[in-house]
C-alpha positions as CSV (number, residue, x, y, z in Angstrom):
1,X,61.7,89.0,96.2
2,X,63.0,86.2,94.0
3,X,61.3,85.6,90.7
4,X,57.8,86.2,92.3
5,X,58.3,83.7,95.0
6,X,56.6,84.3,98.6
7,X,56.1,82.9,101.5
8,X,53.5,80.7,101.6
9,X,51.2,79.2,104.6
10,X,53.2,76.9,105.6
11,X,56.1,79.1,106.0
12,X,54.7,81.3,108.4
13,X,53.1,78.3,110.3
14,X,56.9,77.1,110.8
15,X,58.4,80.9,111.4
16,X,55.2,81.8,113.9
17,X,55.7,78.7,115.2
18,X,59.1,79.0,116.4
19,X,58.5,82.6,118.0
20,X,55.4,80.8,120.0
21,X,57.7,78.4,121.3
22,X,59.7,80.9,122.5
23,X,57.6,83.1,124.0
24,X,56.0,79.4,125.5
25,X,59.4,79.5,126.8
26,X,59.4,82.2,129.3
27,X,55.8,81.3,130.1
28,X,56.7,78.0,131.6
29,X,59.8,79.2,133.2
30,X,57.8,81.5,134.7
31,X,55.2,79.4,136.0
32,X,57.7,76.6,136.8
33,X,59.3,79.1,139.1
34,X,56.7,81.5,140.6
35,X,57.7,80.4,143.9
36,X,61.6,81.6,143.5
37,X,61.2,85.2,142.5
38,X,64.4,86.4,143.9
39,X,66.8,88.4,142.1
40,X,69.2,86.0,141.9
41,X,66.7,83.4,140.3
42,X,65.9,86.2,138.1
43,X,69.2,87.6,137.0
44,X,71.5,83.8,137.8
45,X,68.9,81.2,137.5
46,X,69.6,80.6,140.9
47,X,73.1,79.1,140.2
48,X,71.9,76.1,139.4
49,X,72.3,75.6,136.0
50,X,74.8,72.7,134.2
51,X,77.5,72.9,131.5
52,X,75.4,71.9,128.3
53,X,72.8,74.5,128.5
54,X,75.3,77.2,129.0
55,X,77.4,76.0,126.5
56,X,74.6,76.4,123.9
57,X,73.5,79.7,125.5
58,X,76.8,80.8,125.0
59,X,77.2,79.4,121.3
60,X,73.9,81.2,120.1
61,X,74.6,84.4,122.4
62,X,77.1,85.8,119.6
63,X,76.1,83.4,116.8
64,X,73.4,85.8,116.0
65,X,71.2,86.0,112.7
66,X,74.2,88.5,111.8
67,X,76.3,84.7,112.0
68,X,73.1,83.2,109.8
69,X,73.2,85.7,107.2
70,X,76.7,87.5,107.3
71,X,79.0,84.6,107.3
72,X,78.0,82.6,104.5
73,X,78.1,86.2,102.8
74,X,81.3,86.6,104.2
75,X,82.8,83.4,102.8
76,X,81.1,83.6,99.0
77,X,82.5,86.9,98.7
78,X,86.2,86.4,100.2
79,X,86.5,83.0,101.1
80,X,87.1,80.3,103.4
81,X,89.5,82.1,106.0
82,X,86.9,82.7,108.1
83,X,86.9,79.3,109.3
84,X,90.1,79.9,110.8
85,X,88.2,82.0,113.6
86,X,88.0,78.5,114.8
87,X,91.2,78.3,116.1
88,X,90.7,82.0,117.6
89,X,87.7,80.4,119.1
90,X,89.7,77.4,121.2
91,X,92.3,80.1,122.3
92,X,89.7,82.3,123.7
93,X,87.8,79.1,125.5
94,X,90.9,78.0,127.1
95,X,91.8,81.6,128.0
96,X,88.2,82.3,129.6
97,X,88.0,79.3,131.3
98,X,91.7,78.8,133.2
99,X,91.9,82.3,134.0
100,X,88.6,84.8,134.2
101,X,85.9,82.4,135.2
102,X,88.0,81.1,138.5
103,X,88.1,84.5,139.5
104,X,84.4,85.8,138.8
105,X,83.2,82.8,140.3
106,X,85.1,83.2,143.1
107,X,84.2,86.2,143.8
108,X,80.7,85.5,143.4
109,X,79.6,88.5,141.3
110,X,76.4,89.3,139.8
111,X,77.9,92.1,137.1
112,X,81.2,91.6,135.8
113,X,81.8,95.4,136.5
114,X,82.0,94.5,140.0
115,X,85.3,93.4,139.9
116,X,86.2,96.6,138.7
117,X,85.3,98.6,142.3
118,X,86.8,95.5,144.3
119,X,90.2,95.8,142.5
120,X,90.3,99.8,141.6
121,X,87.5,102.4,142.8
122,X,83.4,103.0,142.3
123,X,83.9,106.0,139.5
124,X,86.2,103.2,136.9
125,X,83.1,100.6,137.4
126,X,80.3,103.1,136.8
127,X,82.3,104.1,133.4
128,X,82.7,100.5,132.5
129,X,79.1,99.4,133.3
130,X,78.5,102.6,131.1
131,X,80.8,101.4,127.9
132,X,79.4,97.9,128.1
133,X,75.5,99.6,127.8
134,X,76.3,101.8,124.9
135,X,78.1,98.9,123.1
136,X,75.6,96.1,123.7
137,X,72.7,98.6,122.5
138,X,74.4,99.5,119.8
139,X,75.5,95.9,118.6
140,X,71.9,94.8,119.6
141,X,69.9,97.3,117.1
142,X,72.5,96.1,115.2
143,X,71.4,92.5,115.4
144,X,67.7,92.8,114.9
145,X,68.0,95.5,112.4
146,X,70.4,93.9,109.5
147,X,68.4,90.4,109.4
148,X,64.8,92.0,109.2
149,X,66.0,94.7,107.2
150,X,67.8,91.6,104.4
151,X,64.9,89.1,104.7
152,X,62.1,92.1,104.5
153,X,63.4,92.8,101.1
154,X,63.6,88.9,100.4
155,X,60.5,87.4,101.5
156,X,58.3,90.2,101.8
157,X,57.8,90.4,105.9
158,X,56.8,93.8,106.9
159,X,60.5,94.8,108.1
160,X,59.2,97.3,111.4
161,X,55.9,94.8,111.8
162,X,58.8,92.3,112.3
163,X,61.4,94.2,114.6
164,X,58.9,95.3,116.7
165,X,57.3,91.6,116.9
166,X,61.3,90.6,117.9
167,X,61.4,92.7,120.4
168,X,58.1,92.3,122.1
169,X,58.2,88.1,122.4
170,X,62.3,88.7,124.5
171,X,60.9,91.0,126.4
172,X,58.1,89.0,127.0
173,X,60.1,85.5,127.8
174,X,63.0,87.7,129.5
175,X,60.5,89.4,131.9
176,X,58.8,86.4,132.9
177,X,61.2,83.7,133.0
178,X,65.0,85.3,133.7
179,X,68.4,84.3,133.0
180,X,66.5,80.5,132.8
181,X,64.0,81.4,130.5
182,X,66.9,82.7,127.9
183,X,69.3,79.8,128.5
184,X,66.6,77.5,127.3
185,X,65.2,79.6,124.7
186,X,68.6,79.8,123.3
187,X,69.1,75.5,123.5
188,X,65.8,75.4,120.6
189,X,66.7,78.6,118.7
190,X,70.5,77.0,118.5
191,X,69.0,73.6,117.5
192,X,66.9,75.5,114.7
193,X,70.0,77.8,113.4
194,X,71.9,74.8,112.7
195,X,68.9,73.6,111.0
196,X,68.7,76.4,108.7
197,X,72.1,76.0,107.6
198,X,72.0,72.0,107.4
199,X,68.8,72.4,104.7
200,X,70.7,74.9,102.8
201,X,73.9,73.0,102.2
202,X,71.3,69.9,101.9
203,X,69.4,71.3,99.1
204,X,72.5,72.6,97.5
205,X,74.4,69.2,97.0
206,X,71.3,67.8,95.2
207,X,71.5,70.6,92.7
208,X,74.9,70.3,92.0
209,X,75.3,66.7,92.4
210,X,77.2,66.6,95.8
211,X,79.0,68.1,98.5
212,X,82.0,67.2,96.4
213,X,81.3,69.3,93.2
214,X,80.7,72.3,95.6
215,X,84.3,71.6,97.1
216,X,85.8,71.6,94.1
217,X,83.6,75.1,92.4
218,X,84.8,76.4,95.9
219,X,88.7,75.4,95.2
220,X,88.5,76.9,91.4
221,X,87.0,80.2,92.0
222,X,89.8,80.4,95.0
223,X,87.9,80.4,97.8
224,X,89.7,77.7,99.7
225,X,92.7,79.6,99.9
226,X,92.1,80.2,103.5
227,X,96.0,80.2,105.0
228,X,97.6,84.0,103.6
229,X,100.7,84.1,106.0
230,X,101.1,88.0,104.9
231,X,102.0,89.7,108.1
232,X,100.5,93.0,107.1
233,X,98.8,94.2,109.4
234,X,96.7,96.5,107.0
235,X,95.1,93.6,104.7
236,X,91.6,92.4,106.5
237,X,92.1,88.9,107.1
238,X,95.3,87.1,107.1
239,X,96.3,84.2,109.5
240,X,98.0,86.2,111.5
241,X,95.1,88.7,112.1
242,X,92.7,86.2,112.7
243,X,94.5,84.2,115.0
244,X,96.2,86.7,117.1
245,X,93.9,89.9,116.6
246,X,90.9,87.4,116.3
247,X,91.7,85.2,119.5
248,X,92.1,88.7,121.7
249,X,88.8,89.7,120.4
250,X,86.7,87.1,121.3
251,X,88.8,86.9,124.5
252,X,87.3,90.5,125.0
253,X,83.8,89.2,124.0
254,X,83.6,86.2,126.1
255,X,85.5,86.9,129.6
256,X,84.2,90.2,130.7
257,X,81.0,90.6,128.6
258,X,77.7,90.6,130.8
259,X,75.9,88.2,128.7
260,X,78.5,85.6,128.8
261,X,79.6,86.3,132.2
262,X,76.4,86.0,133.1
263,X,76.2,82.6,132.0
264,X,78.6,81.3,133.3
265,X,78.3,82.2,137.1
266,X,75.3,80.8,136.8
267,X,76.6,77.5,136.8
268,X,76.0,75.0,139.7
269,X,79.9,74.5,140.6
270,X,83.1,75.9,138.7
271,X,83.6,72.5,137.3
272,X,80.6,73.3,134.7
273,X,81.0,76.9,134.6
274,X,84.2,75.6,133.0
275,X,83.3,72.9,130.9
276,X,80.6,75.2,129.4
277,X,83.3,77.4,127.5
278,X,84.9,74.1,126.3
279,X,81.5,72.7,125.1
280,X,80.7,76.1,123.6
281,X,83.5,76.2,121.5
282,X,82.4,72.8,119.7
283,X,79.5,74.6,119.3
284,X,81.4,77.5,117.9
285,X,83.1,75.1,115.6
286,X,80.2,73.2,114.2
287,X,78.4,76.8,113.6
288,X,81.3,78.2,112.0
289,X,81.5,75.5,109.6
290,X,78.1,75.4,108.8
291,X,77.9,78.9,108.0
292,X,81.1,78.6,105.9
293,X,80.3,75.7,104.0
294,X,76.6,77.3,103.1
295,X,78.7,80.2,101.5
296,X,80.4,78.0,99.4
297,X,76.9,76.3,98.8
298,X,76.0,79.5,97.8
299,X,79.0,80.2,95.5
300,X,79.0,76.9,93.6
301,X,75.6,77.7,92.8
302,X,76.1,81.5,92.0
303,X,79.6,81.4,90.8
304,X,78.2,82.0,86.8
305,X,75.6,84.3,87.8
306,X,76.4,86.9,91.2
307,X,72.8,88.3,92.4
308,X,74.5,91.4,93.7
309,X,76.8,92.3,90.4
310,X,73.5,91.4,88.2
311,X,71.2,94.2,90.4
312,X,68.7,91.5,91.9
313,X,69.6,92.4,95.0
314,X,70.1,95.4,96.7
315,X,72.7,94.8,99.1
316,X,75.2,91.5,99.5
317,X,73.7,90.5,102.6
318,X,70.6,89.8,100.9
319,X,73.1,87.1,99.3
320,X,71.2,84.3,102.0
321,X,68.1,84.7,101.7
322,X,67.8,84.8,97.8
323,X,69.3,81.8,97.9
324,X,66.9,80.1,100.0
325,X,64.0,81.4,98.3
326,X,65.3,80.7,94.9
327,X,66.3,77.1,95.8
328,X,63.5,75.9,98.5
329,X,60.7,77.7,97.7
330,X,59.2,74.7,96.1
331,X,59.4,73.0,99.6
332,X,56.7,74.1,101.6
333,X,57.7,75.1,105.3
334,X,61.8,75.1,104.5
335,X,62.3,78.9,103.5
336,X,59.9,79.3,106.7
337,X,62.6,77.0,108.7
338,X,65.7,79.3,107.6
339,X,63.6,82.7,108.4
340,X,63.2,81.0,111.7
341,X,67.1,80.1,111.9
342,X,67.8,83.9,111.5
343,X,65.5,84.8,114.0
344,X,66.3,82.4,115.8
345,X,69.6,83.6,116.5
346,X,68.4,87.4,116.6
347,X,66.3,86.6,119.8
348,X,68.9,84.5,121.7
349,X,71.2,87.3,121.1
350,X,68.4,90.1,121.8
351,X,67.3,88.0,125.2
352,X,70.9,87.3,125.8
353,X,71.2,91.4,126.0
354,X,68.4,92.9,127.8
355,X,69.0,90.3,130.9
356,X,72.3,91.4,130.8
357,X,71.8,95.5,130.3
358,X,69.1,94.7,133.4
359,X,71.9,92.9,135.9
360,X,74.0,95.8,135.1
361,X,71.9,98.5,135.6
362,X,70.6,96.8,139.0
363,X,73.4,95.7,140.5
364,X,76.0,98.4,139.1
365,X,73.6,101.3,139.5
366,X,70.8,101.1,141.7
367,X,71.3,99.2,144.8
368,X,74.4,100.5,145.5
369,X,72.3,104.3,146.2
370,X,68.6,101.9,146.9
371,X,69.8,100.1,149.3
372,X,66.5,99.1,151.3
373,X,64.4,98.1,148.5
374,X,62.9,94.8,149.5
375,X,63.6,91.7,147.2
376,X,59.8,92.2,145.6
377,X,60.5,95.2,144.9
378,X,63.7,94.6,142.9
379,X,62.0,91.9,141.3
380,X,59.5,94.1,139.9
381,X,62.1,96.5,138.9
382,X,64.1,93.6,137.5
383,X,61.3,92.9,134.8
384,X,60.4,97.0,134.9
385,X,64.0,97.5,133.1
386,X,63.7,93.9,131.0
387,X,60.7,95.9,128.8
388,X,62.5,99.4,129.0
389,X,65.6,97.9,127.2
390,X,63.8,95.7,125.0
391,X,61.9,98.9,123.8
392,X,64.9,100.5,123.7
393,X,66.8,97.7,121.4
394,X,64.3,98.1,119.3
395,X,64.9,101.7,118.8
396,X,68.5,101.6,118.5
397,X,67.9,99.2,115.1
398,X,67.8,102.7,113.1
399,X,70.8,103.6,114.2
400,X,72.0,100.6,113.2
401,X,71.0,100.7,109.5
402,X,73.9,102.9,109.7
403,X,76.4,101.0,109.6
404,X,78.2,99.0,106.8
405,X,78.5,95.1,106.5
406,X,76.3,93.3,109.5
407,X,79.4,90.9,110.1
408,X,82.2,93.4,110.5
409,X,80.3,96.2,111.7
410,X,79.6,94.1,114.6
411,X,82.9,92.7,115.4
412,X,83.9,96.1,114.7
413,X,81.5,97.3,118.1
414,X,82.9,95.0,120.0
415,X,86.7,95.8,119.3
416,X,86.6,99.7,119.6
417,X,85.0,98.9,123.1
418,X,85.7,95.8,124.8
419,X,89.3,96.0,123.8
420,X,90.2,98.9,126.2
421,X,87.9,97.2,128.7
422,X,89.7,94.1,128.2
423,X,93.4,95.8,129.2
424,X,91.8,97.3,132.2
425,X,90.3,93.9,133.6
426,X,94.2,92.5,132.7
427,X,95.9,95.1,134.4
428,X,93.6,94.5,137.7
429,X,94.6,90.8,137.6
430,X,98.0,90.7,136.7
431,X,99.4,93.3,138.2
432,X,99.4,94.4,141.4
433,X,100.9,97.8,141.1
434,X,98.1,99.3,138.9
435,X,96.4,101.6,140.8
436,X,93.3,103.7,140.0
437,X,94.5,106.3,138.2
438,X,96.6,104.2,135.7
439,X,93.9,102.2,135.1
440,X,91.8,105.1,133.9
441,X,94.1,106.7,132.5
442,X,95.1,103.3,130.3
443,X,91.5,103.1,129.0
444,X,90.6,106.9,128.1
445,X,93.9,106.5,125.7
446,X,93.0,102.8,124.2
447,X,89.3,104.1,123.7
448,X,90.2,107.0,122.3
449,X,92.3,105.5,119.8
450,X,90.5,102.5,119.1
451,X,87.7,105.2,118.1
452,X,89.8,107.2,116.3
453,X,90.7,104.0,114.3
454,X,87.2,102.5,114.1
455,X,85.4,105.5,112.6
456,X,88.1,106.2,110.5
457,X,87.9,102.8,109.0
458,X,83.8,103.5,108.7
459,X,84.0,107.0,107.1
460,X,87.4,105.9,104.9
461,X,87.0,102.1,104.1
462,X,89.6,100.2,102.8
463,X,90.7,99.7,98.7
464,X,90.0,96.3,97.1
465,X,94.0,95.6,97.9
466,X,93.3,94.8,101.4
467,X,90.0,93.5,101.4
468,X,90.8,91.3,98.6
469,X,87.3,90.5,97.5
470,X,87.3,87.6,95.2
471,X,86.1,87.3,91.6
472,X,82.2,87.2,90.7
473,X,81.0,86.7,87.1
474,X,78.0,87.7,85.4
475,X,78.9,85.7,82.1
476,X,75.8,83.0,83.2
477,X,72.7,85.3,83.6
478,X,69.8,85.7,82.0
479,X,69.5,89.4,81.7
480,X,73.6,90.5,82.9
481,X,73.5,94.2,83.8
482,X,76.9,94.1,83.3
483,X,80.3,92.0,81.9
484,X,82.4,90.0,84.3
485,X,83.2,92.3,87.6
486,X,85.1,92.2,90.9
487,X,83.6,94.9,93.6
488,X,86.3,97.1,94.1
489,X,84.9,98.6,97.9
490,X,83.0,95.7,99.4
491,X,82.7,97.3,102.5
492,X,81.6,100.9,101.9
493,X,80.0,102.5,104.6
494,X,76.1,103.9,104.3
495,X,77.2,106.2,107.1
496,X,78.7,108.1,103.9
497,X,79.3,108.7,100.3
498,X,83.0,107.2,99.3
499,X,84.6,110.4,99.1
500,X,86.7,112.0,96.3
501,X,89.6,112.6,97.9
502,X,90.9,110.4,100.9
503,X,93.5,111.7,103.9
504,X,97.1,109.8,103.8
505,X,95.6,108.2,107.1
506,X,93.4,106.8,105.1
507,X,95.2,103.8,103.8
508,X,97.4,103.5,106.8
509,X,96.0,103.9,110.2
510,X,92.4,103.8,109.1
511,X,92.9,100.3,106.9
512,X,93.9,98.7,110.1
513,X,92.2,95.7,110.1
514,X,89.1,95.7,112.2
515,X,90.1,92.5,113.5
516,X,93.1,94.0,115.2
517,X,90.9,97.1,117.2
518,X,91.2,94.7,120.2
519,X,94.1,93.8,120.1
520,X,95.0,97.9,119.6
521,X,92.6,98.8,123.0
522,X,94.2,96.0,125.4
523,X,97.7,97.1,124.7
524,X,97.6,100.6,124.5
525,X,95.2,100.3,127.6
526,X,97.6,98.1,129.7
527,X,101.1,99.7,128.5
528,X,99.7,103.4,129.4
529,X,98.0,102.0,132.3
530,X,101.6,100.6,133.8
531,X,102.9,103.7,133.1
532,X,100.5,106.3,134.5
533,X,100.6,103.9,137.6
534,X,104.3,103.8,138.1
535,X,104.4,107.6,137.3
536,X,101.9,108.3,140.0
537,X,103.2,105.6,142.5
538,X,101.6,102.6,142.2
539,X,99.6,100.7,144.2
540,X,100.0,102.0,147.9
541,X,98.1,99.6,149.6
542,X,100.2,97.1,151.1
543,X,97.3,94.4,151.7
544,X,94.9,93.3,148.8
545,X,92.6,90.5,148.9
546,X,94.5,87.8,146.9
547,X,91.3,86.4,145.3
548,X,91.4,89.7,143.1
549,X,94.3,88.0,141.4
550,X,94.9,85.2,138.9
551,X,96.2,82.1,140.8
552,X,98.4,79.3,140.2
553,X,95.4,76.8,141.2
554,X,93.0,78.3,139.0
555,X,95.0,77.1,135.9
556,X,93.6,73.6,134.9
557,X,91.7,72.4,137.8
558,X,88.4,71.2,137.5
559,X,87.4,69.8,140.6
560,X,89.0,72.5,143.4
561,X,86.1,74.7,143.8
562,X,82.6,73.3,145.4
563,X,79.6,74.9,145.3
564,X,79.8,76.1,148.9
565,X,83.2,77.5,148.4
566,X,82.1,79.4,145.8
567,X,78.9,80.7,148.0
568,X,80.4,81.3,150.6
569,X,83.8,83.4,149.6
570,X,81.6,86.2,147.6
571,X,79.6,87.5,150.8
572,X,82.6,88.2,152.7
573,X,84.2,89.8,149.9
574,X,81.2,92.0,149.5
575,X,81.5,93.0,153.2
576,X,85.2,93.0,154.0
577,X,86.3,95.7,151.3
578,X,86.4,99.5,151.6
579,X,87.9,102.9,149.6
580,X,91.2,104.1,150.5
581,X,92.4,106.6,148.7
582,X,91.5,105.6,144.6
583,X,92.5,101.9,145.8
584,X,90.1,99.3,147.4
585,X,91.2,97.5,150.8
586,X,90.7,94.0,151.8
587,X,91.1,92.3,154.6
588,X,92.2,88.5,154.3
589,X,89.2,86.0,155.0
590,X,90.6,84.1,158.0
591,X,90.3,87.1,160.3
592,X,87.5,88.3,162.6
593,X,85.5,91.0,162.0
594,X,87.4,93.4,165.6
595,X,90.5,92.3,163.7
596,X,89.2,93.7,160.5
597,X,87.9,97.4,162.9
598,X,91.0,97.5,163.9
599,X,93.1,96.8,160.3
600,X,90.7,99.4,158.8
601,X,91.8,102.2,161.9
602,X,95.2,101.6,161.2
């Protein structure tokens, strides 16, 4: 803890205070709605919900307390390029929405694995369904592990007292309330991370005598260097690897992620379901910048002195919350405020998972072998599985301690996974001639490389050459441990000691950077898939449903989907397809259901 410094009572009253409004939350959701306790309210909200409350469910779905506490970490250390996500971030929105949310909406699904039986057989969705639950539990334990673990060591908070108290109010407000209960849960907790990082950059200007003097500390110590048009693919962030590695991973976060599918389809008509990406990624924006600019906060006040270097804290991404409780602990309730903005963003993201790890496993799983369970009894096991994730979120956080720097580890998850998922989902879409075994085969070889790549990277991190962390100094403190130093391995993994001697992969393959693992899955995935597919004939079916495939009309228009269409299309396409072969069969929507007997004879 910093300089003797704890929480005081009006700290908790603000941080116990925000979980109670949570948790108060789910209660009244669940109370509102006791009368609408189907599965669909549950896992969809009914489809009823509008663009601005998606939108910020979205935004503080990934903007995690990981986002609160890694990327303000992530620019003091190596600058403001980070920021330039924010052009990744309007790629992907435009992406998701003009050509993945027509199509799930069309369709009408519940889990965004569904698609993947419509277009290519049962076995390549139950493996998908299954890659999406081992990444989202990993990334969760990830996300409530790292911020308790960083603000235990901080403030004092008893770190499995307060993962265990995390868990227990989602699973709480996810099990009463649904997919509603978390959309609005995640509007306040996105209202009170902004917060957070509004009274650090506040309380920062006054100190050193405006926003202006923190520019320009920024600017000499090199951290606004943001644009490096170095086209190696090998150094960690460049231009290039943010914008085109960068915009393909959060592509591969946002369009066929659960949680953010989810979201989405929940929306009243495709008109918001679209214009909640758009409004999500001004969300993105101002949170990004935010964080950024609290980093550089934190550097102009740091930039004689580096906690870290100097040995008063333990690890960098502690870098956040000694900073808050060496600069606001005077001001009773604020450290409490940012403690809350982390946590804030660890239970939207937490919620955000277990409701989607629980549409999954019901939809993807269990009705299709239960198939006469009446609706109160999938309710009930609707809010059976919301407590048995939760529980086991919780218990994935030690596996999470695991793993290196909060920030990049968790992109890092994401990549090595959704990134072969990703080609798959593309090669369904576009391309008619994919056929089951391709598509398979495609995403075996882009997960097995992106692992290979991945946990390389984690075992053999990269030198100081292509991290390029920037320059800390000592010279300023009170009691320097050592002179003026530059961390030479940033990002060393806990998972092991750096060793001795490192492979000749090492600084090739393995220094990839992590931003690029998506990019890596989706085109190894799609280019093998193509080719396994023509080698083994293609796609033999001569009729496919055309809504399995991108259209023309879906590009751009807002207003060409109602709410009926939208309801009406899916239940027909639930009932109309059927296994051939590896390849599903549809039967186009105009026809009866003798002509559709007699299609499926012939």
């Amino acid at each position: 803890m910093v300089k003797g410094t704890t929480f005081s009572v009006w700290d908790y009253v603000v941080f116990a205070g925000t979980i109670l409004v949570s948790a108060g939350v789910g209660l009244f959701q669940a109370i509102r709605g006791r009368k609408e306790t189907s599965s669909a309210e549950f896992l969809l909200g009914g489809r009823q919900m509008t663009a601005v409350p998606v939108a910020m469910s979205l935004t503080a779905s990934f903007m995690s307390g990981i986002t609160v506490i890694g990327t303000p970490t992530e620019a003091y250390r190596f600058g403001a390029a980070f920021w330039l996500f924010g052009f990744s971030y309007a790629i992907m929105s435009a992406i998701t929405a003009e050509v993945f949310v027509p199509l799930f909406y069309r369709l009408g699904i519940t889990s965004a694995y569904e698609y993947l039986e419509m277009r290519f057989s049962k076995p390549i969705r139950i493996i998908g369904t299954s890659m999406y639950i081992v990444q989202t539990a990993l990334y969760t334990g990830l996300v409530i592990y790292a911020p308790a673990l960083a603000l235990n060591q901080i403030t004092g908070l008893d770190l499995w007292g307060v993962l265990v108290a995390t868990g227990a109010v989602c699973i709480l407000y996810c099990t009463l309330g649904g997919l509603k209960a978390v959309i609005w849960t995640d509007v306040m907790q996105m209202v009170t991370m902004l917060a957070g990082f509004v009274a650090v950059i506040a309380r920062g200007a006054v100190l050193q005598g405006g926003l202006t003097k923190i520019w320009e500390d920024a600017g000499k110590g090199g951290r606004l260097e943001a644009f490096d048009f170095d086209p190696d693919p090998l150094k960690r962030h460049t231009f290039w690897t943010i914008i085109v590695g960068g915009s393909i991973m959060w592509v591969s976060i946002y369009s066929i992620n659960q949680s953010q599918v989810q979201r989405y389809i929940s929306c009243k008509t495709l008109r918001h379901a679209k214009m909640s990406l758009y409004v999500n990624m001004v969300g993105l924006w101002v949170t990004v910048s935010l964080a950024v600019f609290s980093g550089l906060t934190m550097y102009s006040i740091y930039k004689n002195c580096d906690p870290f270097t100097n040995g008063d804290i333990s690890s960098q991404d502690q870098l956040l919350p000694y900073l808050v409780m060496d600069i606001l602990a005077d001001y009773p309730g604020i450290p409490g405020l940012f403690v809350a903005a982390a946590y804030s963003g660890t239970l939207s993201t937490v919620s955000s998972s277990i409701n989607a790890l629980v549409a999954v496993t019901v939809e993807d799983f269990i009705l299709p072998v239960c198939k006469n369970l009446t609706e109160k009894q999938v309710t009930w096991m609707n809010m059976g599985l919301s407590v048995f994730f939760g529980a086991l979120c919780i218990g994935m956080a030690g596996v999470a301690s695991l793993m290196g720097s909060i920030l990049q580890a968790a992109l890092s998850i994401f990549g090595m996974i959704s990134g072969p998922l990703l080609g798959l989902y593309l090669l369904g879409m576009l391309f008619r001639t994919t056929n089951s075994i391709g598509g398979l085969s495609g995403m075996i070889i882009g997960l097995v490389l992106t692992l290979w790549v991945g946990i390389g990277g984690q075992i053999y991190p990269a030198t100081a050459e292509k991290t390029n962390p920037l320059y800390v100094s000592t010279a300023g403190c009170n009691n320097t441990m050592g002179q003026n130093y530059t961390t030479t391995a940033p990002w060393t993994s806990p998972l092991t000691s750096q060793p001795d001697v490192r492979p000749p992969l090492a600084d090739s393959w393995y220094s990839l950077s992590y931003v690029y693992l998506s990019l890596l899955g989706t085109l190894t995935t799609m280019v093998s898939g193509l080719l396994v597919s023509m080698i083994t004939g293609g796609c033999k079916q001569e009729k496919m449903n055309p809504d399995l495939f991108v259209k023309m009309s879906d590009l751009f228009c807002f207003g060409c989907s109602s709410k009926s269409e939208a309801s009406e299309v899916p239940e027909k396409a639930a009932t109309d397809f059927h296994m051939e072969a590896d390849n599903p069969t549809f039967t186009d929507f105009d026809v009866t259901s003798k002509d559709a007997e007699k299609a499926t004879k012939l």
